[in-house]
C-alpha atoms as an extended CHARMM CRD file, in Angstrom:
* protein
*
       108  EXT
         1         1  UNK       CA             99.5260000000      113.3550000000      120.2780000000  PROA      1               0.0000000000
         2         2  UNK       CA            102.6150000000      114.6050000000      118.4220000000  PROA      2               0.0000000000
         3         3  UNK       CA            104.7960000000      111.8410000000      120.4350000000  PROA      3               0.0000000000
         4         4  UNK       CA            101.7730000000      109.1520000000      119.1080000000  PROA      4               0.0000000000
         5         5  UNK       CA            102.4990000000      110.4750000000      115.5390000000  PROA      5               0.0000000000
         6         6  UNK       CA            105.7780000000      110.1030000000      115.2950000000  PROA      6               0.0000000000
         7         7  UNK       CA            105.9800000000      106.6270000000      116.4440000000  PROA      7               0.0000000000
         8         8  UNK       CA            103.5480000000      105.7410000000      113.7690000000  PROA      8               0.0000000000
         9         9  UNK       CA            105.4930000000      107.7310000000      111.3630000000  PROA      9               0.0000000000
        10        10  UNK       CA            108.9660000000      106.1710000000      112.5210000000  PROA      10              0.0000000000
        11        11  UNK       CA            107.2530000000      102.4160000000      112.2830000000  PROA      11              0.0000000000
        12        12  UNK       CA            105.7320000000      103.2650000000      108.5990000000  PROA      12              0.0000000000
        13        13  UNK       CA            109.2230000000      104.6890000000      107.6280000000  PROA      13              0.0000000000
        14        14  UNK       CA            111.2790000000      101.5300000000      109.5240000000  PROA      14              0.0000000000
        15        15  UNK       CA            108.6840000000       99.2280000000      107.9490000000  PROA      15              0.0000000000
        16        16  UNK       CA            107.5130000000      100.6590000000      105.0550000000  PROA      16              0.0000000000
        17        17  UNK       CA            104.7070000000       98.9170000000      105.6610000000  PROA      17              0.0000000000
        18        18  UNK       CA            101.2920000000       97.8680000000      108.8520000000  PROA      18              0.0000000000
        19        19  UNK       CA             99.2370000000       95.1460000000      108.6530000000  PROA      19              0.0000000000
        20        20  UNK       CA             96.5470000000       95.1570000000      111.2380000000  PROA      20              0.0000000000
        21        21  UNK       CA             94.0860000000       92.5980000000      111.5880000000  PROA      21              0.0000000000
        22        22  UNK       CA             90.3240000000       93.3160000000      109.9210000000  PROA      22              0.0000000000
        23        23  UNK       CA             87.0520000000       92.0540000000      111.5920000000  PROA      23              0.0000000000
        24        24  UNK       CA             83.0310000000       92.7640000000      109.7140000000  PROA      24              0.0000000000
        25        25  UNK       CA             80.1720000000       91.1990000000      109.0840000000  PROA      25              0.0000000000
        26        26  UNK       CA             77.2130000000       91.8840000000      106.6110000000  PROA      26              0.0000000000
        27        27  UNK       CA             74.9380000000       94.6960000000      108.1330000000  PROA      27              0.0000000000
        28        28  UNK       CA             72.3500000000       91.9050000000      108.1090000000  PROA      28              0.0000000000
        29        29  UNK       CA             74.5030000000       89.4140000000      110.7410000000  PROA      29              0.0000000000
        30        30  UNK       CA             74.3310000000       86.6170000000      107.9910000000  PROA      30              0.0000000000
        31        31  UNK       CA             78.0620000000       86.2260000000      107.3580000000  PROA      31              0.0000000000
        32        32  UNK       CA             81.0660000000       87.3330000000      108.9230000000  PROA      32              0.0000000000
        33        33  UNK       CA             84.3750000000       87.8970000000      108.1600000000  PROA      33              0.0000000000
        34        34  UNK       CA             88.1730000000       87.8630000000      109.0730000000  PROA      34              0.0000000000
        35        35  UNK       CA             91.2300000000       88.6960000000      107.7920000000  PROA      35              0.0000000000
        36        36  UNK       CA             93.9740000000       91.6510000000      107.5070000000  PROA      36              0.0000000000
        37        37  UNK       CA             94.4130000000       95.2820000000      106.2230000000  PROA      37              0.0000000000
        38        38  UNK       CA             98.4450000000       95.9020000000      104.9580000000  PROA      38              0.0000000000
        39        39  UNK       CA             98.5730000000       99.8250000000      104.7180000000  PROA      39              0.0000000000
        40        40  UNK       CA            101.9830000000      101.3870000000      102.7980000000  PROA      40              0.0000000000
        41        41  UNK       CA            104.0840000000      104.2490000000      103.2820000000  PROA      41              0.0000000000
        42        42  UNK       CA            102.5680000000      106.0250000000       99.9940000000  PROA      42              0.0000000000
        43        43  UNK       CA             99.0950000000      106.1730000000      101.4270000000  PROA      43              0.0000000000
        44        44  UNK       CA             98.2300000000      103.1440000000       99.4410000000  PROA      44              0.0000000000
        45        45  UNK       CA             97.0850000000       99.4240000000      100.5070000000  PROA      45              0.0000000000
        46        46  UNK       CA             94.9580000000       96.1670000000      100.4800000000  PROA      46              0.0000000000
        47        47  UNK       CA             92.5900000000       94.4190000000      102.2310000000  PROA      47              0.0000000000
        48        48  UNK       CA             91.9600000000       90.8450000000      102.3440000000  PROA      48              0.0000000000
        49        49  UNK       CA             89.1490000000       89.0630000000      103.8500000000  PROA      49              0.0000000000
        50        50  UNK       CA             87.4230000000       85.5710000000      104.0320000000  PROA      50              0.0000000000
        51        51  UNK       CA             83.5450000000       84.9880000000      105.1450000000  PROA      51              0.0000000000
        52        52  UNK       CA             82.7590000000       82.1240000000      107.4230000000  PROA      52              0.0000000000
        53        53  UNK       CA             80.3620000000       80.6410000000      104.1900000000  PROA      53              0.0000000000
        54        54  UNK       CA             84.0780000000       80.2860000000      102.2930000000  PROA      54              0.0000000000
        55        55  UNK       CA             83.7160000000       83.9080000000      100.6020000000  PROA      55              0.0000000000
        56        56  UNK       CA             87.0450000000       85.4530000000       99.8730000000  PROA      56              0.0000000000
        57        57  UNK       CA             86.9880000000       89.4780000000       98.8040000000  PROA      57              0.0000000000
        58        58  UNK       CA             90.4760000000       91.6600000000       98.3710000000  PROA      58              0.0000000000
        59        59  UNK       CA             90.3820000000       95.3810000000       97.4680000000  PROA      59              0.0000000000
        60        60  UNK       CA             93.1160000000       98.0880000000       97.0110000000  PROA      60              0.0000000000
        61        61  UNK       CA             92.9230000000      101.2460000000       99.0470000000  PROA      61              0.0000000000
        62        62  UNK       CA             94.4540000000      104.6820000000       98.6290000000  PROA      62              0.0000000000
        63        63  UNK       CA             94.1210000000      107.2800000000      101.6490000000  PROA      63              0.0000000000
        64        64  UNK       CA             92.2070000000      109.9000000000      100.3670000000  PROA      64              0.0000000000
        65        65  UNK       CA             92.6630000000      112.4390000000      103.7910000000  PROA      65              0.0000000000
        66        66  UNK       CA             95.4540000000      111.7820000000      106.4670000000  PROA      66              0.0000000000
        67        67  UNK       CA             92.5180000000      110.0250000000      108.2900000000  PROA      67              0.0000000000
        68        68  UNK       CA             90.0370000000      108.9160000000      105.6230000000  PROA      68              0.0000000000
        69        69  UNK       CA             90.3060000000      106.4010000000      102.9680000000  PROA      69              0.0000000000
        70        70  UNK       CA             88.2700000000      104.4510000000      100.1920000000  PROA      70              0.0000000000
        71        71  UNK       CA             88.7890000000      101.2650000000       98.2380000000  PROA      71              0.0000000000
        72        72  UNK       CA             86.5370000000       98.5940000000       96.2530000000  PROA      72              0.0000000000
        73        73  UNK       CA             86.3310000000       94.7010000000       97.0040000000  PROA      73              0.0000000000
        74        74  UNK       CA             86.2480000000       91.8900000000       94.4920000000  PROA      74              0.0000000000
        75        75  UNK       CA             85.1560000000       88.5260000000       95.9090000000  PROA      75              0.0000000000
        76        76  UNK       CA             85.5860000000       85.1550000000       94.6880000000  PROA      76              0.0000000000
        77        77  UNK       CA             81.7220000000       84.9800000000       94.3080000000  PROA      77              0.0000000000
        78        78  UNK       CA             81.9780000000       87.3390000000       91.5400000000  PROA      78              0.0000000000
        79        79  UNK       CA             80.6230000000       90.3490000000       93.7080000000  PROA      79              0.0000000000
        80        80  UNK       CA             82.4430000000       93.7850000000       94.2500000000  PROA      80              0.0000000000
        81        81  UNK       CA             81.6120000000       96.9810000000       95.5280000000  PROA      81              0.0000000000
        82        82  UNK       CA             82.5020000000      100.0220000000       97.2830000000  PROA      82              0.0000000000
        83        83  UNK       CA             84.6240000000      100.9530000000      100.7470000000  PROA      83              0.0000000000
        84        84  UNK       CA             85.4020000000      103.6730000000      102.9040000000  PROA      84              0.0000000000
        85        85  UNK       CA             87.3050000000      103.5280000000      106.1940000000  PROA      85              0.0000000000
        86        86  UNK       CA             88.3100000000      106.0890000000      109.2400000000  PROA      86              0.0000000000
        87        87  UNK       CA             91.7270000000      105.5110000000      110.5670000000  PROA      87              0.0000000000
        88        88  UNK       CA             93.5710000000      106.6170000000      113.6500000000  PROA      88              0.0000000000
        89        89  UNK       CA             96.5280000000      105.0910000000      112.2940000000  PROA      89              0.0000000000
        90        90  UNK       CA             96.9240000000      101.8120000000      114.2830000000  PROA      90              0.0000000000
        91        91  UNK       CA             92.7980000000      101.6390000000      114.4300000000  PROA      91              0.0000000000
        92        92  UNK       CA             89.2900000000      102.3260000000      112.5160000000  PROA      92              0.0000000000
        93        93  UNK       CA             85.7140000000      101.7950000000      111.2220000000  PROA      93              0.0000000000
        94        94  UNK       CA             84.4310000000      101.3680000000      107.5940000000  PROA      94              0.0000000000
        95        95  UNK       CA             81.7880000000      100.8620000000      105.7410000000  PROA      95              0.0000000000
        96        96  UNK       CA             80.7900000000       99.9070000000      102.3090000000  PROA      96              0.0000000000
        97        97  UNK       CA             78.5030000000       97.0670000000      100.4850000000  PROA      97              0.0000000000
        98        98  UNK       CA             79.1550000000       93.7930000000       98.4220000000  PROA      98              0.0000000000
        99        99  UNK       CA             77.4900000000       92.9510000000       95.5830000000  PROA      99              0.0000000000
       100       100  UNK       CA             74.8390000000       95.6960000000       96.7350000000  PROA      100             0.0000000000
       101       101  UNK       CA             74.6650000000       94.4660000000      100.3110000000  PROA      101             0.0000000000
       102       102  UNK       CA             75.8390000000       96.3600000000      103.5210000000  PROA      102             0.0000000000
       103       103  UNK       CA             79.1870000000       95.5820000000      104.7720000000  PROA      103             0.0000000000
       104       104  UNK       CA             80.8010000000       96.8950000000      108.0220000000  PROA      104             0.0000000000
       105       105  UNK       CA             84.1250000000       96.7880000000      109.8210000000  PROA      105             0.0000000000
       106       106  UNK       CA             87.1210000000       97.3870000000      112.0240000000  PROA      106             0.0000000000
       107       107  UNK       CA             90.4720000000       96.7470000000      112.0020000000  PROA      107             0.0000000000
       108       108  UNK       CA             93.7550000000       97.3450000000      114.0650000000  PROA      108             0.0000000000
């Protein structure tokens, strides 16, 4: 675990920056989505995504735990809302809703 950590901690300081590759889908199954998550060295980031109905939605992120993080969306449909996320650092889950809706998905 400690040898994991430092890798990731060497690429973030080489790199100063990830970007890992996002996957969701509406928690109804009527629109997915695809696009990429670019996490910083100063426990900040963004997400962009686009919808296979032509939906585009970016959001800023700030880590919030060394694991945990939260953001909100803004989509080119006018919608926003809420989103949390568990990482393992080159991996994770989140949740969170659009426009009132529930969203949910992965990335790394």
């Amino acid at each position: 675990m400690r040898r994991t950590l430092f890798g990731i901690s060497f690429l973030l300081v080489s790199a100063c920056s990830m970007t890992l590759p996002v996957s969701g889908r509406m928690a109804d199954g009527t629109e997915t989505f695809t696009g990429e998550a670019t996490g910083y060295m100063d426990g900040g980031g963004n997400l962009k995504i686009a919808s296979n109905k032509g939906r585009t939605c970016q959001g800023n992120f700030v880590y919030v735990t060394s694991r945990n993080g939260e953001g909100v969306f803004t989509c080119s449909d006018g919608k926003s809302g809420p989103f949390k996320f568990v990482s393992t650092g080159t991996r994770g889950t989140g949740t969170g809703a659009i426009g009132g809706e529930p969203f949910i998905f992965t990335f790394g």
